[in-house]
C-alpha positions, 0 to 999 in steps of 0.5 A: 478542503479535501473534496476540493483537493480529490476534485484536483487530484482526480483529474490529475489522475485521469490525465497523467496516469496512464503515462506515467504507468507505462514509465514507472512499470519496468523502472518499478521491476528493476528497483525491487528485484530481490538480491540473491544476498539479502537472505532477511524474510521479505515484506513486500509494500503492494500498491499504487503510486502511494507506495511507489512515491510518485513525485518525491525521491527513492530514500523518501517514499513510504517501503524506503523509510519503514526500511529504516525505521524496521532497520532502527528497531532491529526487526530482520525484515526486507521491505520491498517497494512493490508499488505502481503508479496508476494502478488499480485492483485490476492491475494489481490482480494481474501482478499478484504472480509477480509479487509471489516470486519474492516470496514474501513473508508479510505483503501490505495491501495498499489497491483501490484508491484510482479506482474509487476515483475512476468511478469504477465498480465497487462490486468488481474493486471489492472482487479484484481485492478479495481475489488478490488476497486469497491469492496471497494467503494461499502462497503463505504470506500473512497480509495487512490491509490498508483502507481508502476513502473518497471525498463526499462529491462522490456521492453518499452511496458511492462513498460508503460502499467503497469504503465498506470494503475494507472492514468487509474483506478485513473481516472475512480473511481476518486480516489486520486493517489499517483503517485509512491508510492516509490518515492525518495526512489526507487533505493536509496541504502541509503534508502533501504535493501540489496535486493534493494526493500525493504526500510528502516525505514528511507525510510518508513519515506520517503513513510509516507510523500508522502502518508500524502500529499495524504490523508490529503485531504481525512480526512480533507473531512472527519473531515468537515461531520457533527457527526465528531469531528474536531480536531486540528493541521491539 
C-alpha cells in the first residue's frame, strides 16, 4: 500500500513541484518574518512541504498546531513555519542564511524526503545535511532531526542508504532524532490527502506528538539555564 502511494505521490512531486516552489517561496518569506513584538525564544520548523502544509490551511499544518500545543503546555516558545514546498537539502542549503536571521534557539530539521524521491545522490543528500547542520550549530541553535523513508521499489540498496543517514549524522553531531518523521501517519489513507504524501490536519496532529516527545528534551534543557524563566505544566 504505501509503495503503491509514493509510487503516486512521486509523480505528483516531479510534475507539480517546481511550480508550486516558485509560488509558495515568497508567500512562505512573508508568513514567517519574525515580529519586532514577539520577543519569545524562537523555534524555527525547517523543511519542505511537509512542514509548509501543502494542501491543508495555515492554522492546520504541523509549526501552527505545535504552536498551540507549546501554547497549552506553557513553554514560551515561538515557532515559526520555515517550510518550503519542493525543496530539497540543496535548496535548504541555500536557505540556511535566511533561517539564521531569525535567530533560532531550537531548528527542526525536516530535508530530505523530495530528494530521495528524485532519485538524488544519497552521498551528496547526506553532505547537503551535514553541512546545514553545521551551519546551524556553529550559529548556536540546538538542532533536532527528523528521519525519512522510502518505499521499497526504490530498490533495497537505495532504500538503506537514504535512510541510513539520519541515525548517521544524528550520531555524529549528537543530535536528537526523530526516527520517522511521518510515523503512524505514512501510508495512512485516513490520515493523508489525496496525493498519498501529504498528511491531513488529523495527520499533523499525529506528526506534532512525535516531534514533542522529541523536543520536550531539549526545551526542558533549556528552561533549566540560568536567565530563563521556568515555567509550568511541562
Amino acid at each position: 500500500m504505501l509503495s503503491d502511494i509514493m509510487r503516486r505521490a512521486r509523480t505528483f512531486l516531479a510534475i507539480s513541484l517546481p511550480v508550486v516552489l516558485i509560488l509558495v517561496w515568497p508567500i512562505t518569506v512573508n508568513a514567517v518574518s519574525p515580529s519586532a513584538s514577539d520577543t519569545r525564544p524562537r523555534i524555527v520548523a525547517f523543511g519542505d512541504s511537509l512542514t509548509a502544509g501543502l494542501g491543508v490551511q495555515a492554522d492546520e499544518s504541523y509549526p501552527a498546531q505545535l504552536q498551540r500545543r507549546l501554547d497549552d503546555l506553557k513553554y514560551p516558545y515561538r515557532v515559526i513555519n520555515a517550510g518550503v514546498s519542493g525543496d530539497t537539502t540543496a535548496g535548504g542549503l541555500r536557505r540556511v542564511p535566511w533561517i539564521l536571521k531569525n535567530e533560532p534557539e531550537l531548528v527542526i530539521l525536516e530535508l530530505g524526503a523530495n530528494d530521495g524521491l528524485r532519485g538524488l545522490s544519497v552521498d551528496q543528500t547526506k553532505s547537503n545535511l551535514r553541512q546545514i547542520v553545521k551551519q546551524l550549530k556553529e550559529a548556536g541553535a540546538a538542532v533536532v532531526l527528523a528521519g525519512m523513508k522510502l518505499p521499497p521499489n526504490y530498490g533495497k540498496d537505495y532504500t538503506t542508504r537514504f535512510e541510513a543517514i539520519y541515525p548517521a549524522l544524528a550520531q555524529e553531531y549528537h543530535l536528537p532524532l526523530i526516527p520517522f518523521f511521518l510515523e503512524g501517519v505514512g501510508g495512512a489513507s485516513s490520515l493523508n490527502q489525496a496525493d498519498g504524501i501529504h498528511p491531513t490536519k488529523d495527520g499533523y496532529e499525529i506528526v506534532v506528538e512525535q516531534v514533542l516527545k522529541v523536543i520536550k528534551a531539549v526545551l526542558n534543557e533549556r528552561l533549566q539555564e540560568p536567565g530563563v524563566a521556568q515555567t509550568s505544566g511541562h
